[in-house]
N, C-alpha and C positions, 0 to 999 in steps of 0.2 A: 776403090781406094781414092779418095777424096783430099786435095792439100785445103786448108783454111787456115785460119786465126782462131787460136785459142785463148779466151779472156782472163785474168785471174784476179777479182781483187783482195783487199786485205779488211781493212779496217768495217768495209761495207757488211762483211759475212759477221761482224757482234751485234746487227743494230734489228736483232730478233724483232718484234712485232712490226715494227715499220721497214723491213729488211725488205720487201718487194719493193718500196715505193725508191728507195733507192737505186736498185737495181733497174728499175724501169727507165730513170734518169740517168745512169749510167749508159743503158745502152740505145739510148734517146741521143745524147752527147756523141758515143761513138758511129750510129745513122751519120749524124749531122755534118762530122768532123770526117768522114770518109764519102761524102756527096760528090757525087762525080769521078772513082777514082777504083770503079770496079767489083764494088761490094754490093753482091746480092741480097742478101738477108744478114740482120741482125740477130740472133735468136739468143732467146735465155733458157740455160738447162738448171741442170741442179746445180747449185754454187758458182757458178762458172757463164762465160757468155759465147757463142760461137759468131765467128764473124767469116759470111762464106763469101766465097770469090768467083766472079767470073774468071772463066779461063785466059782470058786475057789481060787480068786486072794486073797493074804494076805491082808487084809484090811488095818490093825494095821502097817504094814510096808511101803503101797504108803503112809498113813497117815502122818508120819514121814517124807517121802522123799518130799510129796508136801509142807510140815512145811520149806523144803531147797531153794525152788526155787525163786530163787528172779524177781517181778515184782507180785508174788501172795499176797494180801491186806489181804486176809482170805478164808478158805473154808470150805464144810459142806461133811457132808456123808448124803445122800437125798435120799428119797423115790420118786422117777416119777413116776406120774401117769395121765392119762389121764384127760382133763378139765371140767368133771361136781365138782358138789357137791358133790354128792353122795362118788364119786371116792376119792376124797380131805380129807373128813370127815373120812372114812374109813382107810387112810393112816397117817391122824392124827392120829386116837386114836390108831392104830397099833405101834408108835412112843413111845405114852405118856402113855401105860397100863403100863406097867410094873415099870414106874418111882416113885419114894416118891415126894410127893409135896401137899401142901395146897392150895394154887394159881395159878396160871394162867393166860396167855396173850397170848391172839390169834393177830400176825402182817401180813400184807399182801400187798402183791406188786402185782400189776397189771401191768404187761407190754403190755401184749396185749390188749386190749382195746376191741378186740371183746368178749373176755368173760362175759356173760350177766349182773353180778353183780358187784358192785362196789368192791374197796376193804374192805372201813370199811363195807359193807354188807355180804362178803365173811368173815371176820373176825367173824363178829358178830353170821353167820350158824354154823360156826366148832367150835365158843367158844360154842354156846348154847350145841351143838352136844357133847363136849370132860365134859362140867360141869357136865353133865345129867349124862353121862356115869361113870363120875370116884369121886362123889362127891362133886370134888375140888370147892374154890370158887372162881371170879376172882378180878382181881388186876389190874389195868393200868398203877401203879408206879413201884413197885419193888414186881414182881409175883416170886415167887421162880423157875419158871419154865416157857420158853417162846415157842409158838411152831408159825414157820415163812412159811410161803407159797407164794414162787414167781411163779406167771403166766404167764408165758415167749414162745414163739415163741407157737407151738405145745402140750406143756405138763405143767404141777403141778409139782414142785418142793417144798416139806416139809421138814422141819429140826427141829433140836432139840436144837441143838449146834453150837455154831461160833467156829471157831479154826482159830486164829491170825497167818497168812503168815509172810516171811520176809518186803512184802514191795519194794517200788525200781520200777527197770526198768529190763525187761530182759536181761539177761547176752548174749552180742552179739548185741546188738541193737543200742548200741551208739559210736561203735566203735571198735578199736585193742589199745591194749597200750603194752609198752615194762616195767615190774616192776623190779628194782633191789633191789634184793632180798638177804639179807645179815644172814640169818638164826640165826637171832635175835627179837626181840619180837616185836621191830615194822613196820617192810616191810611188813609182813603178814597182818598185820592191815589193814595197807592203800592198800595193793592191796584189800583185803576184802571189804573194802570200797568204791571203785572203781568199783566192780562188782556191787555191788547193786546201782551204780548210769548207769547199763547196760552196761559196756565194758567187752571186751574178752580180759584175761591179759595173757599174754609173760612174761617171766621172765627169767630176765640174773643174774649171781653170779659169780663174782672175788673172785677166790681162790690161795691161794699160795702154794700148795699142787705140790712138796714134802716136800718143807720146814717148813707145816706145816702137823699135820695128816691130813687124810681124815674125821673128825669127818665133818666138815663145808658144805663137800661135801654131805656125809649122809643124813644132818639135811635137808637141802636147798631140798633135792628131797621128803624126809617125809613133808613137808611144803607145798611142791607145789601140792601133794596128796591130803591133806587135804583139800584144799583150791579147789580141781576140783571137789567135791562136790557141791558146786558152776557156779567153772569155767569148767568143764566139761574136755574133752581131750585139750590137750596146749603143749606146747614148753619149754623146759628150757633151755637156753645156759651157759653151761660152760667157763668161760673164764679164762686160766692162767695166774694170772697177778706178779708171783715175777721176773720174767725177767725186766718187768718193773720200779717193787718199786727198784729194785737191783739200777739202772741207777738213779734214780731219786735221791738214797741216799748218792750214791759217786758222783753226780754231782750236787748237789743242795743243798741252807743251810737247816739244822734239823729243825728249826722253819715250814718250810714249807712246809714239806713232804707230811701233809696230806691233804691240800689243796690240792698239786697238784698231790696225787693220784686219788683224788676225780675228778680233772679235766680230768685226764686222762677216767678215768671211763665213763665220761658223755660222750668225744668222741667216744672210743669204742661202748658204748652202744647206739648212735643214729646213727650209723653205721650198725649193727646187726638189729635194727629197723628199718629202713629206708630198707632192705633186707626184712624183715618180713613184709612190708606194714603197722606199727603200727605208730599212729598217732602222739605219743609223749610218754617221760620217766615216771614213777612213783617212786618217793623213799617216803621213812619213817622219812622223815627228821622232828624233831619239833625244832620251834624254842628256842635258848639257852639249849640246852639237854647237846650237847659236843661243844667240841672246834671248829669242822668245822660246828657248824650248828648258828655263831651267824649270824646277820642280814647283816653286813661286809662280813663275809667269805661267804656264801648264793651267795652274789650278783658276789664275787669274783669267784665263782667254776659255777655260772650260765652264765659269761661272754662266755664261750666256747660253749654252748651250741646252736643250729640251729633247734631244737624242741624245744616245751613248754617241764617244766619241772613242773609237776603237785605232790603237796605235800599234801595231804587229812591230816595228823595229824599236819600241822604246828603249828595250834593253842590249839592244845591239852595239858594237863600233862601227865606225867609218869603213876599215876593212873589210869586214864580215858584209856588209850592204854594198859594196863593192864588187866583192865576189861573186854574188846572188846576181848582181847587174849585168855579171860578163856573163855568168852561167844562162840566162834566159834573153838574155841580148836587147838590151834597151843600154846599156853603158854608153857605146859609142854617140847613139845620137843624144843621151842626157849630157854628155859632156861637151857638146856643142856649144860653142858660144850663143848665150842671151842675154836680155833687159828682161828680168820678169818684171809683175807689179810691184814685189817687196823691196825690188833695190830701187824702186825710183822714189825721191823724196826720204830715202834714209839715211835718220842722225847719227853724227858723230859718235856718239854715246847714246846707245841703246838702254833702258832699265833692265838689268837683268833680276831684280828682284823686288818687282813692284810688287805693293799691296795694294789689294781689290778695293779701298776704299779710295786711295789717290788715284786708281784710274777710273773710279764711276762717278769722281769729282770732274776730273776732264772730260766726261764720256755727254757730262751732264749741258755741253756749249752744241752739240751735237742733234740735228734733229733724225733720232735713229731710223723712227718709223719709214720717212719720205727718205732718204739715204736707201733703207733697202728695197721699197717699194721700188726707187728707181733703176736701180741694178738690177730688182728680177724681172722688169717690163723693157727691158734691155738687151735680155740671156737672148744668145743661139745655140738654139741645138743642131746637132749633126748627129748621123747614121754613120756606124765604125764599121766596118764588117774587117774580116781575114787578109793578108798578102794577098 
């Protein structure tokens, strides 16, 4: 009788022909994300992943860390044991003695097929076996307590309890993205969000530092920490951008500053991408939040762009990215006071509905090339790794 981690995902078990390479990344992810913390072997069986434990492994702590890993649906802490009855019943009731309950529901999954009994007959042995033993009576609706047994490749897996995963796809699996990261409440989001749809996020940040404190710079690398609980070890590039805004605000009218900081941005940063192998931008943009995010200016600051520019929160509120912020814990240090780049040198009146031809009229005092030459011969990158 053996206690482990039992894996379960969701979405991964429809991705038939390329369904191994998932899975391998899956449990590539959970190696990685349980290093150092008592975990023997990773293994993969049929549909499912087994994560075995040294006997001294903190239980209470991979528990929590498999609760992080995104493409996990849900997991158990399980008793293995070999495939009679005998064996089954014994590691059931080893489970349920100690538990308060009235009721009872024995469930069972048959995967292998050569185990001699069905499942609702297998159910029906360990329910008579667990009633006999502990009083309870049973229930097939709402039993106050359920005990589940999957009979899967070699061995018996019993549980007691589900515990609800992120969900998603593995992080790494669908790709690289580059997220620009503004050490504000909503970039952290959407890159968050992005991971659990399986990409590995890169993150770049425009800072105006000296002209502004280093708070921005601070925050931007505390964020990207938090978030490699997730995203695991990653990149962040530095970019200094008030050489830039400087040019753009003695040569171009105030109305349109931010737009075309924003355009600037987006070349810079699919520049640094396109370096880093990442497949396209990520920002936090929602639609009508500020001045440079109406439907107008969007199309205007996406004109420059030669990547997708992928936006997870466009159709979001304020609230809803809020929520998401406390739920994964970047809220507190995004609402820290800063100076980013975009507020320094911003006008009175913003356009909020410019057209792409009055700002490729301003765009045009502007010398672009040397402007982002000098910003990417400027970047520092830095190594993020976990808490």
């Amino acid at each position: 009788m053996e206690k482990l981690f039992l894996v379960h995902y969701g979405e991964i078990g429809l991705k038939r022909g390329n369904r191994s390479y998932f899975e391998k990344k899956l449990a590539q992810n959970i190696k990685l994300s349980l290093k150092g913390m008592g975990c023997v072997e990773v293994r993969r069986i049929y549909g499912r992943i087994l994560v075995m434990l040294h006997p001294e492994a903190d239980v209470t702590a991979i528990q929590a860390q498999l609760g992080k890993i995104m493409g996990i649906a849900h997991f158990e802490l399980v008793l293995a044991v070999e495939q009679t009855l005998d064996a089954i019943k014994d590691a059931a009731l080893e489970l349920v003695k100690d538990r308060q309950f009235k009721t009872l529901k024995v469930e069972t999954k048959r995967a292998n097929k050569r185990f001699p009994l069905t499942s609702p007959e297998t159910s029906a042995a360990v329910g008579a076996h667990l009633l006999s033993a502990t009083g309870a009576s049973a229930d097939m609706h709402t039993p106050d307590l359920r005990c589940n047994i999957e009979i899967v490749d070699e061995a018996a897996y019993i549980y007691v309890e589900k515990i609800r995963g992120v969900g998603g796809l593995p992080v790494g699996a669908s790709g690289k993205v580059l997220v620009m990261l503004s050490g504000g409440i909503d970039s952290p989001v959407a890159a968050w969000r992005l991971m659990k749809r399986g990409v590995k996020a890169l993150f770049v940040h425009f800072h105006s530092y000296p002209y502004t404190d280093k708070a921005s710079l601070e925050k931007v690398e505390e964020l990207a920490e938090i978030l490699a609980t997730w995203n695991y070890r990653t990149q962040i590039y530095l970019v200094p951008f008030a050489e830039v805004q400087q040019e753009i605000v003695t040569q171009t009218p105030a109305p349109y500053r931010v737009i075309l900081y924003r355009r600037m941005m987006v070349r810079i940063a699919q520049q640094i991408a396109a370096a880093a192998k990442a497949e396209c931008l990520v920002t936090g943009e929602s639609l009508g939040q500020v001045a440079s995010q109406t439907l107008r200016n969007l199309r205007v600051i996406e004109e420059v762009a030669e990547m997708p520019i992928l936006r997870p929160l466009i159709g979001d509120d304020k609230a809803e990215i809020m929520d998401l912020a406390e739920k994964i814990g970047t809220f507190k240090i995004s609402t820290l006071p800063h100076d980013d780049c975009c507020s320094l040198f911003v006008p009175d009146h913003p356009a909020t509905n410019a057209s792409l031809e009055a700002v490729q009229e301003a765009e045009a005092a502007l010398d672009i090339d040397a402007l982002v030459k000098l910003a990417v011969e400027s970047v520092e990158k830095k190594i993020v790794d976990r808490c």
